[in-house]
Each structure stands twice: as structure tokens, then as C-alpha cells.
N, C-alpha and C positions, 0 to 999 in steps of 0.2 A: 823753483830753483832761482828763478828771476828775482824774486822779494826777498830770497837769502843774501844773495848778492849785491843786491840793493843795501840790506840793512847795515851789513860787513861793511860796505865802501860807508856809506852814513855815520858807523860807530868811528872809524878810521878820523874821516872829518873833525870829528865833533871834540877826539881823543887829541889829536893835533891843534884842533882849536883852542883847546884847554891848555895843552903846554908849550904855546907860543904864548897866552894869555899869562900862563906863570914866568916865564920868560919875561914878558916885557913888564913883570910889576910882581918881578921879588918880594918886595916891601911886604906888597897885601898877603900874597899867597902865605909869608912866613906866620905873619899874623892871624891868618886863619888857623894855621896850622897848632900856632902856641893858643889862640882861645880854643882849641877843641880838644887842647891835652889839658888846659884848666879846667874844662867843664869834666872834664871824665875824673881829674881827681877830687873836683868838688863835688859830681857824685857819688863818688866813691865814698870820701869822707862820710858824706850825710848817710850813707847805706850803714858805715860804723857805727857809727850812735845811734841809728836806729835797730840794729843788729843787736847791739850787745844793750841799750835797754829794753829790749823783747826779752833776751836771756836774761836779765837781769829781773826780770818781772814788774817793768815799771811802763812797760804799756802791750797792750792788747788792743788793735784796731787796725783803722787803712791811711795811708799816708799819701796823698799827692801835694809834689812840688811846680810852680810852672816859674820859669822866668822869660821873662822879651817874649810872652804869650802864646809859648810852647811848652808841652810839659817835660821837665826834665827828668823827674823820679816821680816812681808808682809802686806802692808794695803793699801787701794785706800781710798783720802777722796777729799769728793766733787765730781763735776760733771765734765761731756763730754763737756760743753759748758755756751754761757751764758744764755740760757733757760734756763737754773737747771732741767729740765726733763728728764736728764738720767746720773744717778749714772757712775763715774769712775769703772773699775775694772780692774784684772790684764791683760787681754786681748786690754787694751787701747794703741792705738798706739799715740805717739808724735814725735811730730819735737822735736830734742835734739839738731839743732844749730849745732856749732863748733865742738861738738863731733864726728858725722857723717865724718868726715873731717877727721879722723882714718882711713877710709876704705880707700882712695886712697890712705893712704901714707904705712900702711900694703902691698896693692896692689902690691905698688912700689917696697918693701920689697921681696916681694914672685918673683917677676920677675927678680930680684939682686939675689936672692938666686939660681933660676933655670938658672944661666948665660946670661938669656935675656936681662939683661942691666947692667950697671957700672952706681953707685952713681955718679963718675967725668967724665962720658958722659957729653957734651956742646949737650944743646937741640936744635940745629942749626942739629943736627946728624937725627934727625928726620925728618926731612923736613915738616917744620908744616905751611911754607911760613911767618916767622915771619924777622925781621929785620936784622942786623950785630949782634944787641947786642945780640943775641941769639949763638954766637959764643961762647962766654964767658960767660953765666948763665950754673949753672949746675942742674943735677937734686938732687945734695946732696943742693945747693941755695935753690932748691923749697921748700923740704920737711923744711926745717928749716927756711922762710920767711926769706930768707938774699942774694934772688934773685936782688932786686932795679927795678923789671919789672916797666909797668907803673899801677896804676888805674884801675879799670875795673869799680867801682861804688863812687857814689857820692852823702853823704848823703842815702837818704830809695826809691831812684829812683829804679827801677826794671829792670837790666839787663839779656838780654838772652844771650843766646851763640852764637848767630849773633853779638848781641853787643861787645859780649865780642871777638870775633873772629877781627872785626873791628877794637875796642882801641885799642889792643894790635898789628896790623900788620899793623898800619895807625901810629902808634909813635914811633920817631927814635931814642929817648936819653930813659937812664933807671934814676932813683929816685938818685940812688946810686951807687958806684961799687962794684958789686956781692962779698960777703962776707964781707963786710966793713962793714954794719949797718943791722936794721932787722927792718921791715913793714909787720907786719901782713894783710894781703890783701888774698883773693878770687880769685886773677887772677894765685897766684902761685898752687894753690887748682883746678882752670879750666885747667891749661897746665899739672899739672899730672894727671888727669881725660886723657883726651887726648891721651898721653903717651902712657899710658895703652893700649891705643885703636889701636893708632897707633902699636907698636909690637903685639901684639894677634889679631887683626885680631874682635876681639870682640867689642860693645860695652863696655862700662864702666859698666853698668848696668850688662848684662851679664857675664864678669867676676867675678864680686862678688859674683855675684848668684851663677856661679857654683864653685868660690873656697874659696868660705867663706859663704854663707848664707845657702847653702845646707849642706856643711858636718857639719857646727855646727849646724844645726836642728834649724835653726832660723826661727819658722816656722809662725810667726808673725809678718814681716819684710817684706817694701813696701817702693819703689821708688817713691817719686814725689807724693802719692797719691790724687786726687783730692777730693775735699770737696763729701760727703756723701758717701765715702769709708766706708765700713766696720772696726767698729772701731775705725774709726779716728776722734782727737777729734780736735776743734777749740780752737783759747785763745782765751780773753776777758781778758777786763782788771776790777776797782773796779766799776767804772759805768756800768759793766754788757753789754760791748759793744763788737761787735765782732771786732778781728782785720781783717785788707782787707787780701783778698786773694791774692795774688800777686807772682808771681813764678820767680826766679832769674836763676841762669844757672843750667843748670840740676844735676842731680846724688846725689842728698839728700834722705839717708835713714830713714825712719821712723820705730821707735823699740817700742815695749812695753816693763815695766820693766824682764821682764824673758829673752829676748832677748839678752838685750843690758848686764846683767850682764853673758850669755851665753860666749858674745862678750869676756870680760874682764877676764871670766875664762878662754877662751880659748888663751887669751893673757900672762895670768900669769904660765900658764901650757908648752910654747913657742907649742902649736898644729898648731900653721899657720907659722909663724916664729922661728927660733932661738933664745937664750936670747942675743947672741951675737949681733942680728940685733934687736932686742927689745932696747935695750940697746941703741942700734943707734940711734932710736927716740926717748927715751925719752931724752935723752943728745942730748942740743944743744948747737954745740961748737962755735956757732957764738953770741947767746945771752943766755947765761944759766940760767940770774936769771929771761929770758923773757917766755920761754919753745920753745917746736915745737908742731909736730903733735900729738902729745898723751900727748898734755896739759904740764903742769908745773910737774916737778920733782925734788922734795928736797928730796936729796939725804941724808945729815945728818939723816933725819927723816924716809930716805926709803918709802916717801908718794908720790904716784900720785895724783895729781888733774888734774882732766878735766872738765873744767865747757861753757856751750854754750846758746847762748840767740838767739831768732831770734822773734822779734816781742816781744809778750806777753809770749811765750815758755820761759821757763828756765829747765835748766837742769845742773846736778852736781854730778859726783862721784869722793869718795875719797878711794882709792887704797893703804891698809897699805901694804906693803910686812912685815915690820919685826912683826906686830903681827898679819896678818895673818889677815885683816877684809875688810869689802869691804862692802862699803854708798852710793847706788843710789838714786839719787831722781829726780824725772820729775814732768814738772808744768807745765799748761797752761795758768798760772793766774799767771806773774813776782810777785812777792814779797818778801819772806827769804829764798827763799831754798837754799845760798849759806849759810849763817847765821844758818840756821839748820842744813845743813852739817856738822860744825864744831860743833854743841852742840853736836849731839850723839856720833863726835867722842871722843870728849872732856868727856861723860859720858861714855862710853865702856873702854877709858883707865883710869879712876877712878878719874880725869882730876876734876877741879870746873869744873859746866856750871851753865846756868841760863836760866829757860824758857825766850821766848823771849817773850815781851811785846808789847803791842797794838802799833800800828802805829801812832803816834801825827799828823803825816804828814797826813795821813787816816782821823785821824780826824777832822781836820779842813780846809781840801784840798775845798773840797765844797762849803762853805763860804767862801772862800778866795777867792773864782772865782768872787762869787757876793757882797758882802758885805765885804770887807777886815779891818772894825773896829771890827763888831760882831765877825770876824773868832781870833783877839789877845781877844776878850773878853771872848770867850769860851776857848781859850787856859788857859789862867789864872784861870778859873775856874776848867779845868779839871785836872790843876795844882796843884791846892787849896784843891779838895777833892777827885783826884782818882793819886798820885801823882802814886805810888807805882805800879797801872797798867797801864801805859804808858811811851812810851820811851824820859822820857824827856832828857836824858843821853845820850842823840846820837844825835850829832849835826851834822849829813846827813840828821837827816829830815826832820828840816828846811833848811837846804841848798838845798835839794831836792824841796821842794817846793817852795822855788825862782826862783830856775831857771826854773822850769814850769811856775810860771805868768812872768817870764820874756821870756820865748819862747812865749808866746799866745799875747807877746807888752803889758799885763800890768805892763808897767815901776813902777809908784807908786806902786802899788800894792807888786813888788819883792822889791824893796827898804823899803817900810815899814816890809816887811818878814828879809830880811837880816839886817835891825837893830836891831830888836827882838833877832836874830840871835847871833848877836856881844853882845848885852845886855847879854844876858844868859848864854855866852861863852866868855868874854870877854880874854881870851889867847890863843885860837883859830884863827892860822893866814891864815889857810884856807878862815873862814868866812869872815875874813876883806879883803884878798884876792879876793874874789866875792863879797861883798860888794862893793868891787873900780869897778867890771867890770861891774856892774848895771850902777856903776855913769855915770861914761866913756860912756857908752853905753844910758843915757839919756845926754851927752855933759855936764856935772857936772863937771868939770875936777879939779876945787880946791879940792872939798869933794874927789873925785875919787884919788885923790895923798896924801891926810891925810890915806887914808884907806890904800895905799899901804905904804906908810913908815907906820905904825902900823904892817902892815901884815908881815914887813922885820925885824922888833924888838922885833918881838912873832917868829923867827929863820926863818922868809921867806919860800916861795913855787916854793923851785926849782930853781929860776932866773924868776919864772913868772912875780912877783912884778915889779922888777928890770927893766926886759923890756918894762911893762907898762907905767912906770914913764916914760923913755925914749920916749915911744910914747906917751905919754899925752904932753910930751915938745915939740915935734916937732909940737904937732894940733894946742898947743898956742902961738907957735910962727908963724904959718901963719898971 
């Protein structure tokens, strides 16, 4: 009865403290008051596009928002796979691609920091039984893909670390010379896996475990895990089909979203590295408007982006340092989560954005596999009367879908796409640009060289145009 009493007189206290305290500083209290009704309609808002692009069918995955390194919004939508029989939630683990590709080079990081290796070490110093050119690659070439190693994959073939051990000690010229150019490639990602191993004495796996996946309590976080792991989910793509299972060289982490932004708070905080070696990776001073290991860094903007795709996986966070916010999104089902990325952050800094609209490409993809008159005649119609919910203003996505009937050899079929294409977009020197490489690619080569001089007077793509011509000249002069 005494501790009831107690507590009651305490609460009293504490209640009158509080509203003397708002009393004598109006000002604040109001101010608290209006940011906590702007935080709730700017979550609010973010829950709308992300809401209606679930309904919309332009993503399937888990979302965490944090800002002032709290999190502000959390939501799983959609499923584990393409059964639809089991809801996502935040214990969902994914393949995040390219991301994962942070751990080794942190790794790398931590091992420079503890004096076990120098960035301008020649990995010839390790003795890994690789070539001469290993003399002159370094490990600061690796982390920053401005090695020139060779290849390790080709195309969606599936290399292991036998293979990958193989290409690389069986070829004796490099791409490039180390530091001159930049090749984003997997085989500079297998040689500092490696590395690692080679000075500790550890696996790769191991290492991380014990100096990064432990002390940040990553306690949802799994190597390589094979299909019917706990938690793990598959892609599938819009046909509801699974992607293969297929395993490439080892040491790929899979994170759930609490994890992986675990990961990036304990990045921003310098808890595994210094900012001074933070700093090192994200500045690449061999391609800087290319990035390195911890993704793309515009520095004007003080934004990180890291975005990683592997199959039907996509994944993407954007990393504000100057206001403090931070955009995970994970997918097992490819579709806008790069393009959603950028709307919340675009609505968080008070920015325009615009829900993102149905898929044109979506919707006529199907038809177009089988009946390619019916799929422009539903186009037009859905033009006609649903203009306003569909992306007809994104001319990717009939590009996109050309170049799919023209991977699966229906020639006609992408040609009739890519004039639609050029019709709809006529300034567009992209699409005239793929337009000539259908032709070229069905031996059309007059039409194929109208399309590229068009594509070179709408400001050209790059010198691609240019080189076509060049090679359309030399096939008809044979």
C-alpha cells in the first residue's frame, strides 16, 4: 500500500513538473508539439507510396526508414516467395547483391587499421600462386575495382572458387594497368575474401563473424544459406516463377532489414573503422563518379547510395549524413526499389515526388510474348482510358521490353516494340539507338543506319551510334 502511494505522489510530482516546465517555455513545448505532428504526416505520407506501390505491383519486400538515428517507419509487404503462402516480416532474410561486398572491404579496413596489411601491398606479397601481374596489383586496385585482374564470370554461368581460383592463376595478361581504368568485376571481391584469410589465419566467414557480425549483434545474419533455411526467402519474378538456385564464389551475407541497417549504423558511428578509413572507401580516387566498395558517394549531397541486384534480389540504401536519414529497402521480386528509394527521399526532404505508376511494360509484357498486334492494341487503349495510372512517360519501359523479345529471338516482335517506342518518343536518341541494334541484329543494315544517324541528331549515345555505323560499313562492304 505504501509503494502505491509513493508511486501516485511521484507520478503527481513528475506531472506538475512537466507542466510548469511547459509553462515557463511555451515556445519549446509548441515546437515539440508541431514536429511530432510533422513526423506523423510524413509518416504517414511514406506509408502512401509505399502502400499503393505494393498494390500497384511495383514492389514486394521490407522497408526501414530511420531519421536523428531513430527509426521512424517499418513494414514487410508481400511474401517470402512465389507461393504467396508466407507473409514477409522483419525477421526476413535476403540476398542484398553487391552490398554484402562491404564486408570484405571493411575487413580489409580493420586489418590496415590493426597494421596487418598496407593498402600499397602488391598481392604477389601473399603468395596466393597467382601470375607476374600480381606484382603490381595492389590491395588499395582491389577495393576500388581499378585492379585490370582477369574475369572470373561470363554472362549468369556459375562460378565457384575452384573456377575462380583457376581463371585467375591460368591468365597471364591483366584487362588494364592497375590504376589506369575501373572494371567492376567479383574476381577483385574473391582475392580480398582471400587476403583476409590468408593473414588471420581464419576463414572469411569466420572473421566476420567474430569481428563484425558478433559485436554488432547481428543476430539474423547467415552465409551462403541454402534454400529452406530459416527465414530465407527466394525471388521470383512477375510470372510468379522461382529464380534457380545457383551458388557463385563463396562469402555472401544474407541480412534482414534490422541487420543490415545495424551494419550502416555502425558504419556512420566509425564502431568497426575510423572515419578516416570510412572515408577511404567511399572515395574512389581512381573512378569517383564510378564509386567503390560501399557503393556511390556524392559528396556535394553528402549521400551514400549502395544499391545490389543478384538475380530477382534487389536491394538499395540511401545514406543522408547531412540530414541525418537513412532508406533501406530489400526485394525479392526486381522491380522499383531503386525508383522508391529516391521518392521517400525526395518526400522526407520536402523535395516534389510522385507515386510511381503501374508498369506499362507489366502490362503488356504477356501479350507481347504471344500475340504482339493485340499487346500495341491494349497499349493504346490503356492509353486511352487509364492514361493517368500508367507509366506512359518512361520510355525504359518499352525499351525494356524490346530488349526482352529481342533476347528470347523474337526479332519482329522487338522491332515492332521499338518503333512504338520511337513513335511515342520521338527525341529520344536512346530508343533510336536500340532501334538500329534490333535492325543490325535482324541484318536490316539500311533501316539499322537511318536509325543511328537519327539517334546522333537527337545528341547521340555516347559514340555508340557512331561505332555502329562504322560497323554496319564494314558488314556491307563485304
Amino acid at each position: 500500500m505504501k509503494i502505491r502511494f509513493f508511486l501516485l505522489v511521484l507520478t503527481v510530482l513528475l506531472t506538475n513538473a512537466l507542466s510548469a516546465q511547459e509553462l515557463n517555455n511555451p515556445k519549446e513545448t509548441k515546437k515539440l508539439h508541431q514536429n511530432s505532428t510533422e513526423q506523423k504526416l510524413e509518416i504517414n505520407q511514406i506509408d502512401s507510396v509505399m502502400t499503393k506501390s505494393y498494390e500497384r505491383g511495383l514492389f514486394n519486400g521490407n522497408i526501414l526508414i530511420a531519421k536523428n538515428n531513430k527509426i521512424i517507419y517499418q513494414k514487410s509487404f508481400g511474401f517470402t516467395d512465389e507461393t504467396k503462402q508466407t507473409k514477409l516480416n522483419s525477421k526476413s532474410i535476403f540476398n542484398i547483391g553487391s552490398i554484402a561486398k562491404e564486408f570484405n572491404a571493411v575487413s580489409i579496413m580493420i586489418l590496415v587499421e590493426r597494421g596487418l596489411l598496407n593498402l600499397d601491398d602488391p598481392i604477389s606479397k601473399f603468395n596466393l600462386g597467382l601470375p607476374k601481374w600480381s606484382e603490381k596489383v595492389t590491395i588499395r586496385h582491389l577495393i576500388n575495382y581499378a585492379s585490370g585482374i582477369p574475369k572470373i564470370e561470363s554472362g549468369l554461368d556459375p562460378v565457384s572458387d575452384a573456377d575462380a581460383w583457376q581463371i585467375l592463376r591460368s591468365s597471364d595478361s591483366l584487362l588494364f594497368e592497375p590504376g589506369t581504368s575501373y572494371k567492376y568485376d567479383n574476381g577483385n571481391v574473391f582475392l580480398q575474401r582471400r587476403i583476409i584469410e590468408k593473414v588471420t589465419g581464419l576463414s572469411f566467414e569466420e572473421f566476420v563473424t567474430k569481428n563484425i557480425i558478433r559485436p554488432l549483434k547481428m543476430t539474423n545474419s547467415i552465409f551462403d544459406p541454402k534454400f529452406g533455411f530459416k527465414n530465407r526467402t527466394s525471388c521470383y519474378d512477375m510470372d510468379n516463377l522461382r529464380c534457380p538456385e545457383m551458388n557463385f564464389i563463396s562469402g555472401w551475407l544474407w541480412v534482414d532489414i534490422n541487420d543490415l541497417y545495424k551494419w550502416i549504423e555502425a558504419m556512420n558511428s566509425n564502431r568497426l573503422i575510423s572515419k578516416e578509413f570510412f572515408q577511404i572507401l567511399l572515395n574512389n580516387p581512381y573512378a569517383k563518379e564510378e564509386g567503390g566498395s560501399l557503393g556511390r558517394y556524392y559528396e556535394k549531397e553528402s549521400l551514400q547510395r549502395h544499391n545490389g541486384i543478384s538475380y530477382k534480389f534487389e536491394s538499395i540504401f540511401l545514406n543522408d549524413f547531412k540530414n541525418n536519414i537513412t532508406i533501406i529497402l530489400l526485394s525479392n521480386n526486381l522491380n522499383r526499389v531503386w525508383d522508391l528509394g529516391y521518392t521517400v527521399h525526395n518526400l522526407m526532404l520536402g523535395k516534389d515526388y510522385e507515386i510511381l505508376k503501374k508498369s506499362i511494360y507489366q502490362a503488356i509484357r504477356k501479350e507481347s510474348l504471344n500475340d504482339i498486334s493485340k499487346a500495341i492494341e491494349t497499349y493504346y487503349l490503356l492509353k486511352e482510358n487509364s492514361k493517368n495510372e500508367y507509366s506512359f512517360d518512361n520510355p525504359s519501359e518499352l525499351n525494356k521490353l524490346g530488349y526482352e523479345l529481342l533476347r528470347l529471338g523474337k526479332i519482329n516482335e522487338s522491332i515492332t516494340v521499338f518503333k512504338l517506342a520511337t513513335k511515342e518518343f520521338p527525341k529520344n536518341a536512346n530508343l533510336f539507338d536500340s532501334l538500329g541494334e534490333v535492325y543490325f541484329t535482324n541484318k536490316q543494315y539500311n533501316l539499322a543506319l537511318t536509325s543511328y544517324k537519327t539517334a546522333i541528331s537527337l545528341g547521340g549515345t555516347n559514340g555508340n551510334a557512331e561505332k555502329m555505323i562504322e560497323k554496319i560499313g564494314k558488314e556491307m562492304g563485304k
